[in-house]
C-alpha positions, 0 to 999 in steps of 0.5 A, spaced: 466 254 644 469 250 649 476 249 648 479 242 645 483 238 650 490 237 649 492 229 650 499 228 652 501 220 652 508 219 656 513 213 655 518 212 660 525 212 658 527 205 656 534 201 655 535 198 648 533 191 650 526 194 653 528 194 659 530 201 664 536 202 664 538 204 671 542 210 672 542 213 666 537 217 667 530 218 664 527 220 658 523 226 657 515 224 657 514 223 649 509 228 647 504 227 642 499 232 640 491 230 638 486 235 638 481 231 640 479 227 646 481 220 647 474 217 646 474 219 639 480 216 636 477 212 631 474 216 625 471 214 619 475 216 612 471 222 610 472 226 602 477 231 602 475 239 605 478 246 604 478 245 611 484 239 610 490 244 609 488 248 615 487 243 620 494 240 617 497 245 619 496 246 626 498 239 626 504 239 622 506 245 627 504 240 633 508 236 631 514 240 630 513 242 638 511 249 636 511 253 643 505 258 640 500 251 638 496 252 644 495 260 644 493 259 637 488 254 638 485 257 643 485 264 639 482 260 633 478 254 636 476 248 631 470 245 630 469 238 632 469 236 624 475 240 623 478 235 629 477 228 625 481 231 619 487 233 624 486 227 626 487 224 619 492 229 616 496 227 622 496 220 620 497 221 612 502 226 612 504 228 604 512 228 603 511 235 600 511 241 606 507 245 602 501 241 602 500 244 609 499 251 607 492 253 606 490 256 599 489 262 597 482 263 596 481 260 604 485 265 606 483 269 612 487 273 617 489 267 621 490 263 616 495 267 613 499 268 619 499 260 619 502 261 612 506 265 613 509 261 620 509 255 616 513 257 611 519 260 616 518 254 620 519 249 614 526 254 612 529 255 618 527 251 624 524 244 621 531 243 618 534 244 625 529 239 629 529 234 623 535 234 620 537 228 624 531 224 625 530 217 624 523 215 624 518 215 618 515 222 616 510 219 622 515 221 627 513 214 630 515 208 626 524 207 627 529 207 620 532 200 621 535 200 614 536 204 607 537 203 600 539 209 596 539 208 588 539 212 582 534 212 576 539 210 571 539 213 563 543 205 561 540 200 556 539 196 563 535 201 567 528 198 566 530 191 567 533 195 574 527 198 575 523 192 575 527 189 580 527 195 585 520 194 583 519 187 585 524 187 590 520 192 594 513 188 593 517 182 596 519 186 602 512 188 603 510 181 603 514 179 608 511 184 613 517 190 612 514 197 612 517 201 606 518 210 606 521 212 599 524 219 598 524 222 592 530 224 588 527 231 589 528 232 597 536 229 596 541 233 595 544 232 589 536 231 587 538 225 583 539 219 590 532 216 591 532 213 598 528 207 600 527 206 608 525 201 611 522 199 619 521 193 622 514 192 625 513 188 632 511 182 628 516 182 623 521 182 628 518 177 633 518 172 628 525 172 625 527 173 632 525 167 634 528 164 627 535 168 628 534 164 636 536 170 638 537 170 646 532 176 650 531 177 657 526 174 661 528 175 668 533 179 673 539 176 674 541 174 682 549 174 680 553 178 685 556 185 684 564 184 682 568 185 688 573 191 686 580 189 690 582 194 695 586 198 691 581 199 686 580 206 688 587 208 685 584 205 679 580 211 679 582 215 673 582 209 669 575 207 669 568 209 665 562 211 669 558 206 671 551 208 667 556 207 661 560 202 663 554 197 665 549 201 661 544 194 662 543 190 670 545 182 668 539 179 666 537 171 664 536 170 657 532 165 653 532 164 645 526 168 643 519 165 641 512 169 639 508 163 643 512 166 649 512 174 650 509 174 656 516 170 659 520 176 656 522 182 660 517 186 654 516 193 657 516 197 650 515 194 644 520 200 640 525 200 644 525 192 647 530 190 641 537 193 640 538 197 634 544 193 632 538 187 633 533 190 628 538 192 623 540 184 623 534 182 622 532 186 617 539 185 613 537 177 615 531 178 610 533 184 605 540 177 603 534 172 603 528 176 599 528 174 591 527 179 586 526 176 579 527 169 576 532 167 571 533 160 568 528 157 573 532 160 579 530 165 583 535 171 585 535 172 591 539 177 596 541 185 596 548 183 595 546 181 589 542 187 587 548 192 591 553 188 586 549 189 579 548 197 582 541 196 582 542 199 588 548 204 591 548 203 597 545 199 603 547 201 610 543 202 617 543 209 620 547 211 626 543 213 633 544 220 631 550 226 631 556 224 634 557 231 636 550 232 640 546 228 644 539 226 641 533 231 641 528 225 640 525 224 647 524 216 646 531 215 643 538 214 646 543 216 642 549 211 643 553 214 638 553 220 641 555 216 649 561 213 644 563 219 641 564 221 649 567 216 652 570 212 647 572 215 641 576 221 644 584 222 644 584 225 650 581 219 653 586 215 651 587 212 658 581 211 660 577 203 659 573 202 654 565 202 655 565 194 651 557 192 653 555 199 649 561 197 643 558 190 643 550 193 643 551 198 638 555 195 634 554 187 634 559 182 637 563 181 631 566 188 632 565 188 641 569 182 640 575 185 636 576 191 641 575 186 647 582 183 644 585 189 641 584 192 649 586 186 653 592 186 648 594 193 649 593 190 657 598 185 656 603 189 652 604 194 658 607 188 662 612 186 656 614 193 655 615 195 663 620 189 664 623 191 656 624 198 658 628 194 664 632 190 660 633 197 655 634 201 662 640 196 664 643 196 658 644 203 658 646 204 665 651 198 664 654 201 657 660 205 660 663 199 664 661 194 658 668 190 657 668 190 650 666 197 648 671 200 652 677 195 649 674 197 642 674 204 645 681 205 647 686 208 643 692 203 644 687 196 644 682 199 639 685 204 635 691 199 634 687 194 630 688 194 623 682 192 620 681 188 613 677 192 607 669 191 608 670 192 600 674 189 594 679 195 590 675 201 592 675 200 599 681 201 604 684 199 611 681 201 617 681 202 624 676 198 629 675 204 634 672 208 629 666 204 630 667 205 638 660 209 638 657 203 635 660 198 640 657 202 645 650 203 641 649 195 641 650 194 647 644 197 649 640 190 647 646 186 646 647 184 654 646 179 659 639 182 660 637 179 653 636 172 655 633 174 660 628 177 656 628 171 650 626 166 655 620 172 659 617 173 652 616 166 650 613 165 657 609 172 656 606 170 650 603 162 653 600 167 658 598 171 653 594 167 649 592 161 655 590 168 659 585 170 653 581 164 652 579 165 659 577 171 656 573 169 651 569 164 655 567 169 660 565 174 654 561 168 650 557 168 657 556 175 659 555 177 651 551 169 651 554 167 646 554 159 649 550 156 645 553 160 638 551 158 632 555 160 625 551 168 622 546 166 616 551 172 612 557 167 613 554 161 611 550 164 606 552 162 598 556 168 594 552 171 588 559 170 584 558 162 586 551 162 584 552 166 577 558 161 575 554 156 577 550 151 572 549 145 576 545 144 582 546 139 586 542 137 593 544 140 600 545 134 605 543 137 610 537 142 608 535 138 603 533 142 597 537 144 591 543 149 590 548 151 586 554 146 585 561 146 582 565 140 582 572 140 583 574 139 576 572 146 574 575 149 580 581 146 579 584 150 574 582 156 578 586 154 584 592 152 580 593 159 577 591 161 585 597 158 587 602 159 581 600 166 584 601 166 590 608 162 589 610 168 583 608 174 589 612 170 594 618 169 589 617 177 587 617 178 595 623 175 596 626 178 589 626 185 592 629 183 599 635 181 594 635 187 590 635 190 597 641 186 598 645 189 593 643 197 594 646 196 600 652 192 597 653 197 592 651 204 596 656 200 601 664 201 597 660 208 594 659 211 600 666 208 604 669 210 598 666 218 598 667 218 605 674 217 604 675 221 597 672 228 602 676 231 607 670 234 611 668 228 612 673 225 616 671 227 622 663 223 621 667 217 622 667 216 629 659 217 629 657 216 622 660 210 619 659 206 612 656 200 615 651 206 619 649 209 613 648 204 609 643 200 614 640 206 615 638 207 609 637 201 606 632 200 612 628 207 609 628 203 602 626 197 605 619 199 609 617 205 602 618 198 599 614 194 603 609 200 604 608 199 596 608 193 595 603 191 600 598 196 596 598 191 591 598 185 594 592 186 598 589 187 591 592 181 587 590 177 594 583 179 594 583 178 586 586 171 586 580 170 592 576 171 587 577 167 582 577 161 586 569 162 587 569 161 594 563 158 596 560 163 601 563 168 605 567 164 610 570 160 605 572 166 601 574 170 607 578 164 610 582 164 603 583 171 603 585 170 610 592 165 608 593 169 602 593 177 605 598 172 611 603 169 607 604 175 603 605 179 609 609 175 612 614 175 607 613 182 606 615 185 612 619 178 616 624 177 610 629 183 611 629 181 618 630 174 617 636 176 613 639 181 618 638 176 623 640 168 620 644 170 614 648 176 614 655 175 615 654 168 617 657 165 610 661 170 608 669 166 608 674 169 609 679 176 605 682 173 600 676 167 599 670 171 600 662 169 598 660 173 592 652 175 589 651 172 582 659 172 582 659 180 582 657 183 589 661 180 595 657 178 602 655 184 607 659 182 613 657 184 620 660 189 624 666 187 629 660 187 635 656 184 632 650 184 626 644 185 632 645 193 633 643 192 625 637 188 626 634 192 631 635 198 627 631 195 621 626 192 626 625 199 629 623 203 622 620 198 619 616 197 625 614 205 627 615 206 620 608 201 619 605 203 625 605 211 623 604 211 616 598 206 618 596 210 622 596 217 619 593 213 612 587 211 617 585 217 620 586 221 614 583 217 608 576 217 610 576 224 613 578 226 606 574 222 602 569 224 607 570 232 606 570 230 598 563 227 597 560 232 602 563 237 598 561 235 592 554 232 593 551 238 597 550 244 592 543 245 595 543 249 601 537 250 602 535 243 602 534 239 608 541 234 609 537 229 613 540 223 617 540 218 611 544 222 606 549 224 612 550 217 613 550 216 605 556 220 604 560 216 609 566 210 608 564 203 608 566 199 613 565 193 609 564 185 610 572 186 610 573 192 614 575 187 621 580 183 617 585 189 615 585 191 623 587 183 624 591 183 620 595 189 622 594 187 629 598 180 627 604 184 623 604 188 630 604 181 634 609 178 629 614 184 630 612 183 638 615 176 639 619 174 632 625 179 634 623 181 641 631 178 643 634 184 638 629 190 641 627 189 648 622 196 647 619 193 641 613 191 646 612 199 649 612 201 642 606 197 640 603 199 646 603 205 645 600 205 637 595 200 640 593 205 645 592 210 639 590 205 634 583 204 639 581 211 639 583 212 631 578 205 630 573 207 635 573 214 632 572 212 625 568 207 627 563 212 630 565 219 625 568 217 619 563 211 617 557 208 615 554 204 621 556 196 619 550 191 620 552 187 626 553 181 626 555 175 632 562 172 633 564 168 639 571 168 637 576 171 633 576 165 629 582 164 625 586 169 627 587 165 634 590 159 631 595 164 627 597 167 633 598 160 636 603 158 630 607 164 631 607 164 638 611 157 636 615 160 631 617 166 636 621 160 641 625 158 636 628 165 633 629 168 639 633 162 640 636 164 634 637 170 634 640 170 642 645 164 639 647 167 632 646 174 632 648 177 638 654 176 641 652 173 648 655 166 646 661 167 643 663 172 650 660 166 655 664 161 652 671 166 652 669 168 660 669 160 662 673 156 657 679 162 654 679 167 660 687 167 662 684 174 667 682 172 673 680 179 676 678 182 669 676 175 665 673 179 659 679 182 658 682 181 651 676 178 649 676 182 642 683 181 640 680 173 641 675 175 636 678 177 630 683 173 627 689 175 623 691 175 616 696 177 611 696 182 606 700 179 601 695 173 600 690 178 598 688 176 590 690 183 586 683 184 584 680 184 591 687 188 595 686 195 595 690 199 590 695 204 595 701 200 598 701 200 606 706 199 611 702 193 615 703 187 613 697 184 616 689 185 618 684 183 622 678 180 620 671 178 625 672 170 625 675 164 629 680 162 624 688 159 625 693 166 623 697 165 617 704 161 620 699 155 621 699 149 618 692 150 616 692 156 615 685 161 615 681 154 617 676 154 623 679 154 629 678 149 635 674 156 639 669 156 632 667 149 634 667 150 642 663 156 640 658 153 635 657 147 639 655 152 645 651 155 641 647 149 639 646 147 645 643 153 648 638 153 643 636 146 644 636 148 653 632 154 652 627 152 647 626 145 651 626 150 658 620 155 654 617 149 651 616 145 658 614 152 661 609 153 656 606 146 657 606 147 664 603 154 664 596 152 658 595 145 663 594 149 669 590 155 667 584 151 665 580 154 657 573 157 661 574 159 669 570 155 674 566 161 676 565 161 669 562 154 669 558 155 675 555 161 672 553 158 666 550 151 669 546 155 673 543 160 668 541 154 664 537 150 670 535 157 671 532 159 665 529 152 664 526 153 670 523 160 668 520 156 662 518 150 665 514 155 670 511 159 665 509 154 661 506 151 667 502 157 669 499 158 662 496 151 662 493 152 669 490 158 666 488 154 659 484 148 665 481 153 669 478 157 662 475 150 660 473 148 667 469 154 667 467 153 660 464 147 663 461 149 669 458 154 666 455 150 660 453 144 666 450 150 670 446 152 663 443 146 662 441 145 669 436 151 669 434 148 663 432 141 665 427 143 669 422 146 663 424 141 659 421 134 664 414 132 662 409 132 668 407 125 671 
């Protein structure tokens, strides 16, 4: 018998657009098996043989790529019959394995060997090769989405089995192809598993309804010119097949009448996958599944929200640990994983085109911004770490501390109680180590650095329009138009509402609520919000008053304990008492923050936003005030109200007439503000970061534990997914908002902590590989979505980029005690060689023991008669005793007039700085006007050309006709 050819079809590698990606390699020649020549492809649908399962099973080794298939068909051979059901086994492959062994009573000796193979095949090696597949049963047909659901034991579970039944047929009807796994095939054997494919038709017609943009030529557009230097950047950049994984390329909006203009070299690799999920999510939010009340019922948000369905999510490329072993498929996350998600890469650029062709540009574009952040940060923290450096070099020689230090000046000055009865005198040396530990961030350099932070952040912001404009033309987002998924109506505002009205725009009926039915919604939103916020505030006070309390309870302790004398000259009252207030304060706004994420996102609800952009709009203010609250409000008490109305000994402010105002130390409250800006700052940062990396790795480690009891069972790529977090629509939203805080922190009090920017560079260089690892490990893969900004969250930055002007301003002027000294150096200085000598003894004013009132004066009797208190006020032999003195006012004055100079010099540079740097880059603007009079020259000659050909056909067709009717007139004429 003459041996049956083995035909082999090949497809080179090709990149997600369909076009070969240069330098990347090639793929491996796909192998497809078929035990019958080319001519003979067609074949008739024949009745079932004995002869079926034998010929299946050498399929279904060929297909698994069995080494021995050949040795076996020619020790066996097959008759020309038996190859028209391998033909046909091979395209109606059934779900059960054990359909392919051969029965009993066909068994031969060859055929028992392939039994036997078969089985060992399917136990062992199957589930190697196939655990990770993500085509059809096929092996041909890609898995763009899935369902997962369960077959309920509820009253409810014949109505959801109807939807998912009707659901189903409407998919098919729109053109999706739909594969079901049986419940027995999953691991907790109750999960079903619906997976869908896109064919080419369907993707090309929603494509082109989606406007999406593909390629159609190769664009001429030069190389990046690398400065000279570049090669010391070396270290720092990706290869360039991952970096620029596709050659640029001119694009158009897609049209099925056009695919020859397209650069169409593969129909199952010419759109992206995160493309392919997008449309088919597009159709699974927009196919109806029942009617009700003469409405239809459309969308899978609204199935996932009745739990009809568990779950609907697209799949990942493939295992992030192993590059794919499917010959025509690259695996992307895999790439990732490599050269993006590892911490050992944490210096390394990010491979932002296979972010944005992997995950879509809604998530490319918040890596973009968190990089170029990270970027800019890394100047703020380098001259930060200037200012700090000189602060430390120049602390020892620091006038002020020096006097506070020495024994004679220092240790001399008799202070007044911090607190009434249980508190008692104290010398000021004893707080020598924290005078020299304020002049670290309390010196010259922090104006300077005041008003670099408030040009840094103008840079920062004009800088990144022009990022963003050069990243909308690289990623063609120029002409973007709002996602559907955004614009798309709630299914909880469809379900509260029992009018329709007429959409202006579309002209067809939808649900309406008029306002007068919200209005009592958005009353209890606001009256929720207002209470949050009071609560905020109320447990800032509460805060207050531990810390007043904790204060005469420890300086009393202190004082009571002998063994502790001697902590003094390092640990005093004042330290302890900000310390641990500070911890108090971040564990509180940790907790709090918990909650308010939940009571944000409920009260969103009940104002029934009218589509997932209102919603998320809402959400956005909400989830921002209460933060901001949250986190700012200790550090705006610290910085503008701490022991700025306290009076003075013997007429002090008190808290609800209990609790005497805190007071600030002799050198100043700034030292204060920075240690309650650092701990809640690292504090958030590094409990944000473990809670980020740990939630999902044990969440994850938990469902894997408890959904795998059947070992033996093959855990194929849709179930691993299945047991992944969900990112979710608000997953990007919680990164923002971190990100926001994080800038916050960055820029409001920057005056107080010159090294806030170094810390948040290095959390942000973390906070890349926590994100891209759990975005690419830890959770299911989003459906990609398009942004061209990051929307709202720009005009927040914008607002508080304002803000922080005026509260450095404030902070340099009330908090730190730079104003006080120039005004002592230029208006009061009686030392021409040492002209801040004596400046602390001019800072503290003098009062008389004997004018304390008995409830406030210390119990034990001293031998002074006097103490010094932080203030500009007249001594007791004056005529307007304890009145603000001239000096007071000289100071307020000057303090006034520099928040008014800075912020007018910030303000004009800011003006100067955005008018100069222009929103889109030239070079930018000729590109796009260039790609638009190329593309429309593409098209015009396309167009051009098709019509030639349509009049050359027709030409033809009427030669040809002509040519006939002139060969018959002959035979037609009649004779004269």
């Amino acid at each position: 018998m003459p041996q049956t050819p083995l035909v082999l079809d090949s497809a080179q590698r090709t990149s997600s657009s369909g076009i070969q990606q240069p330098g990347l390699g090639y793929r491996r020649p796909t192998i497809r098996f078929s035990l019958y020549p080319k001519s003979s492809r067609r074949l008739s649908q024949r009745s079932a043989s004995p002869c079926f399962s034998y010929i299946s099973a050498y399929n279904e080794l060929a297909k698994m790529g069995d080494p021995d298939l050949l040795e076996m068909v020619e020790e066996e051979g097959l008759r020309s019959k038996e190859k028209e059901y391998a033909f046909q086994s091979a395209e109606n492959l059934d779900t059960r394995e054990t359909s392919f062994l051969i029965s009993r009573e066909l068994q031969t000796l060859p055929e028992k060997r392939f039994n036997l193979f078969l089985r060992r095949r399917l136990m062992f090696q199957r589930s190697e090769q196939s655990k990770d597949s993500i085509f059809f049963r096929d092996g041909i047909r890609q898995i763009d989405f899935v369902l997962s659901y369960v077959e309920d034991t509820k009253k409810d579970s014949e109505i959801k089995a109807e939807r998912r039944q009707e659901f189903h047929l409407n998919l098919r009807k729109t053109g999706l192809e739909l594969e079901i796994e049986d419940k027995m095939n999953s691991e907790d054997g109750k999960t079903f598993f619906v997976k869908i494919h896109a064919p080419w038709e369907v993707l090309v017609t929603y494509a082109e309804v989606l406007g999406i943009k593909m390629p159609i030529k190769w664009s001429d557009n030069q190389e990046p010119k690398y400065p000279p230097l570049s090669y010391m950047l070396g270290p720092v950049k990706l290869p360039a097949t991952v970096k620029y994984p596709h050659r640029d390329y001119i694009t158009a909006q897609f049209s099925r009448y056009r695919q020859d203009l397209f650069l169409i070299e593969d129909q199952a690799t010419f759109f992206p996958s995160s493309t392919r999920n997008r449309i088919v999510y597009y159709i699974l939010s927009r196919c109806p599944f029942g009617v009700e009340e003469g409405k239809k019922k459309i969308g899978i948000e609204r199935l996932l929200n009745s739990s009809t369905y568990l779950s609907a999510y697209p799949l990942h490329d493939g295992q992030y640990w192993k590059p794919s072993r499917t010959p025509t498929h690259i695996n992307e996350r895999y790439i990732l994983r490599q050269n993006w998600a590892r911490f050992s890469y944490f210096y390394k650029e990010q491979p932002l085109d296979l972010i944005r062709n992997y995950f879509g540009e809604k998530i490319g574009i918040y890596f973009v911004f968190l990089g170029y952040y990270t970027e800019m940060l890394l100047v703020a923290a380098l001259v930060g770490l200037a200012c700090f450096i000189y602060g430390l070099l120049s602390m020892e020689n620091n006038q002020t501390s020096t006097e506070i230090c020495d024994p004679n000046i220092g240790g001399r000055m008799i202070m007044c109680p911090l607190c009434d009865e249980l508190c008692d005198y104290w010398r000021l040396n004893t707080t020598c180590l924290h005078s020299k530990f304020s002049h670290l961030f309390d010196n010259e350099s922090t104006v300077f650095f005041a008003i670099f932070m408030g040009i840094w952040v103008t840079l920062f912001l004009e800088l990144w329009k022009q990022r963003q404009a050069r990243l909308e033309y690289e990623w063609d987002l120029v002409d973007f138009e709002e996602e559907h998924q955004q614009l798309q109506l709630r299914p909880e505002f469809e379900a509260m509402c029992k009018q329709r009205k007429i959409n202006p725009v579309t002209k067809e009926l939808e649900p309406h609520m008029p306002l007068c039915h919200r209005i009592p919604w958005y009353f209890v939103s606001g009256t929720t919000v207002v209470f949050g916020m009071a609560l905020l505030l109320s447990s800032m006070v509460s805060i207050i008053v531990y810390r007043l309390s904790f204060f005469a309870t420890f300086a009393t302790f202190m004082e009571s304990e002998a063994t502790l004398q001697n902590m003094k000259s390092f640990f005093t009252p004042q330290m302890a008492t900000s310390l641990s207030g500070s911890c108090l304060n971040c564990i509180v706004i940790v907790i709090l923050n918990f909650f308010y994420e939940r009571i944000s996102a409920w009260i969103t609800k009940m104002e029934i936003p009218r589509t997932y952009q209102e919603y998320e709009s809402s959400l956005t203010l909400k989830m921002f005030l209460f933060q901001f609250v949250n986190y700012y409000s200790a550090c705006f008490y610290v910085a503008f109200f701490k022991g700025k109305l306290m009076g003075y000994p013997g007429k002090y402010t008190y808290m609800f007439n209990v609790w005497r105002s805190e007071e600030c130390d002799p050198a100043g409250c700034l030292v204060e503000l920075t240690t309650q800006l650092t701990i809640i700052m690292i504090g958030k940062q590094v409990f944000g970061n473990i809670h980020e990396a740990c939630q999902p790795l044990i969440f994850n480690w938990w469902r894997r534990r408890k959904t795998r009891t059947h070992s033996e069972k093959l855990y194929s790529r849709w179930e691993q997914d299945n047991d992944l977090q969900v990112f979710g629509q608000l997953g990007l939203f919680y990164e923002y908002l971190e990100t926001v805080i994080q800038f916050g922190f960055v820029t409001l009090f920057v005056a107080s902590f010159p090294l806030a920017p170094l810390f948040a560079l290095m959390n942000n260089i973390i906070e890349i590989r926590v994100d891209a690892w759990k975005l690419t490990t830890q959770y299911r893969r989003p459906v990609a979505a398009k942004a061209h900004s990051i929307g709202v969250w720009q005009d927040i930055l914008y607002g508080m980029a304002i803000l922080s002007v005026a509260t450095n301003a404030f902070i340099v002027a009330f908090t730190s005690d730079i104003i006080p000294r120039l005004v002592y150096f230029y208006a009061y200085s009686m030392n021409s060689t040492e002209p801040l000598s004596g400046y602390v003894n001019n800072s503290l004013s003098v009062f008389l023991i004997a004018d304390f009132p008995n409830h406030t004066a210390p119990k034990e009797k001293k031998d002074f008669t006097t103490c010094r208190y932080r203030d500009y006020r007249y001594p007791p032999d004056h005529e307007n005793k304890y009145a603000h003195n001239m000096q007071f006012w000289h100071v307020l004055a000057a303090k006034l007039i520099f928040i008014i100079v800075i912020e007018h010099v910030v303000f004009l540079l800011k003006f100067l700085l955005a008018w100069m740097i222009p929103d889109v880059p030239k070079d930018v603007l000729e590109k796009i006007k260039r790609e638009k009079l190329m593309t429309v020259k593409i098209i015009h000659e396309f167009e051009l050309n098709k019509l030639k050909e349509n009049l050359d056909i027709e030409y033809n067709n009427i030669i040809k006709h002509d040519t006939v009717e002139d060969i018959r007139s002959p035979r037609d004429r009649i004779p004269i």
